[in-house]
Legacy VTK file of the C-alpha trace (Angstrom):
# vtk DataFile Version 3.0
C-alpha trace
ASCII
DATASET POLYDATA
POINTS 85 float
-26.679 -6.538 11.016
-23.252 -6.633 9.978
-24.042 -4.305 6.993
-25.424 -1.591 9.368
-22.003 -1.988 11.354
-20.317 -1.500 8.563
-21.551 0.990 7.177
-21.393 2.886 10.338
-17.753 2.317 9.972
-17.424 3.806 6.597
-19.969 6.988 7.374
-17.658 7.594 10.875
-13.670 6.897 8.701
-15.503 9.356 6.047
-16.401 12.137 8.810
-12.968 11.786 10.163
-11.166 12.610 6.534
-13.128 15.599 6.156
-11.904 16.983 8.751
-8.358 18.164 8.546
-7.993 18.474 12.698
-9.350 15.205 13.278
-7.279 13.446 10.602
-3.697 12.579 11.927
-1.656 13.713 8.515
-2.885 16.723 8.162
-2.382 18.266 4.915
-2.472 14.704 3.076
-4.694 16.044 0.707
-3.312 19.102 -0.232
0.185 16.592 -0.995
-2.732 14.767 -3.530
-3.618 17.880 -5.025
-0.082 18.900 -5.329
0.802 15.325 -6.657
-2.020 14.939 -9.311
-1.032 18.338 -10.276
2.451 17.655 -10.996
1.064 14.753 -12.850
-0.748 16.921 -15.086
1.473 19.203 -15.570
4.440 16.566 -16.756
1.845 14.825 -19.210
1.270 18.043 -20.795
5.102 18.986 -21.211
5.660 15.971 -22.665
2.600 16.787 -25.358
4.142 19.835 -25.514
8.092 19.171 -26.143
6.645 16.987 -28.805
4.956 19.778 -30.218
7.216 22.155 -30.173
9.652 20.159 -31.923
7.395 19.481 -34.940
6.898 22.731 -34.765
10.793 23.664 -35.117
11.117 21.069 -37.759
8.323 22.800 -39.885
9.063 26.368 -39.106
6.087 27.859 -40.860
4.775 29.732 -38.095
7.501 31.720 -35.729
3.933 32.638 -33.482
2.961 28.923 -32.503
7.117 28.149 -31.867
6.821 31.151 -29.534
3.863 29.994 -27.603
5.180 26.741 -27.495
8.072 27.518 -25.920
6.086 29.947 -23.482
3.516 27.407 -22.224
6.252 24.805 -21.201
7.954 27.431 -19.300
4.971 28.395 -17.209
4.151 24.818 -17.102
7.508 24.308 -15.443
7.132 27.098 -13.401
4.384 25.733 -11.778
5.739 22.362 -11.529
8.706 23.815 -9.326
6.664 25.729 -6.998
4.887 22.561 -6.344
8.166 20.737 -5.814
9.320 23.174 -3.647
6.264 23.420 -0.895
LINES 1 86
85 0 1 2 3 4 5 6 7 8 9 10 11 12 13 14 15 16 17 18 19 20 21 22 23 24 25 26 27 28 29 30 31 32 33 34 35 36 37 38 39 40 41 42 43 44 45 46 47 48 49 50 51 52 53 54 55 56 57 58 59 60 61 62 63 64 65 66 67 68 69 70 71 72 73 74 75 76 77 78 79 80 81 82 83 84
């Protein structure tokens, strides 16, 4: 019995979420999207800063310095948009 109750529980707190009305934040999970995003995004500058400065060190190829250097500014970019909304 108290299985059935619970799970009733969970199946009615898991309608609720999916319903952005019903739910009292809101737009909680765009704020997760937004945050996991930003999450991404700083993991890969940091890959990419350390990238880019082997590739200034070695300075074989002026092409892969440029794209480098052009990924980490749309990266950060994006990351201010999402800071900013």
């Amino acid at each position: 019995m108290r299985n059935t109750i619970e799970g009733e529980r969970n199946k009615n707190q898991s309608l609720s979420n999916s319903n952005p009305i019903a739910h009292p934040k809101g737009n909680s999970s765009v704020d997760k999207k937004a945050k996991k995003r930003l999450d991404v995004i700083n993991k890969k500058l940091q890959t990419l800063r350390v990238q880019l400065a082997g590739s200034k060190a070695q300075a074989d190829d002026l092409a892969e310095l440029k794209q480098f250097e052009d990924d980490i500014a749309k990266l950060e970019a994006e990351a201010k948009e999402l800071k900013s909304s």
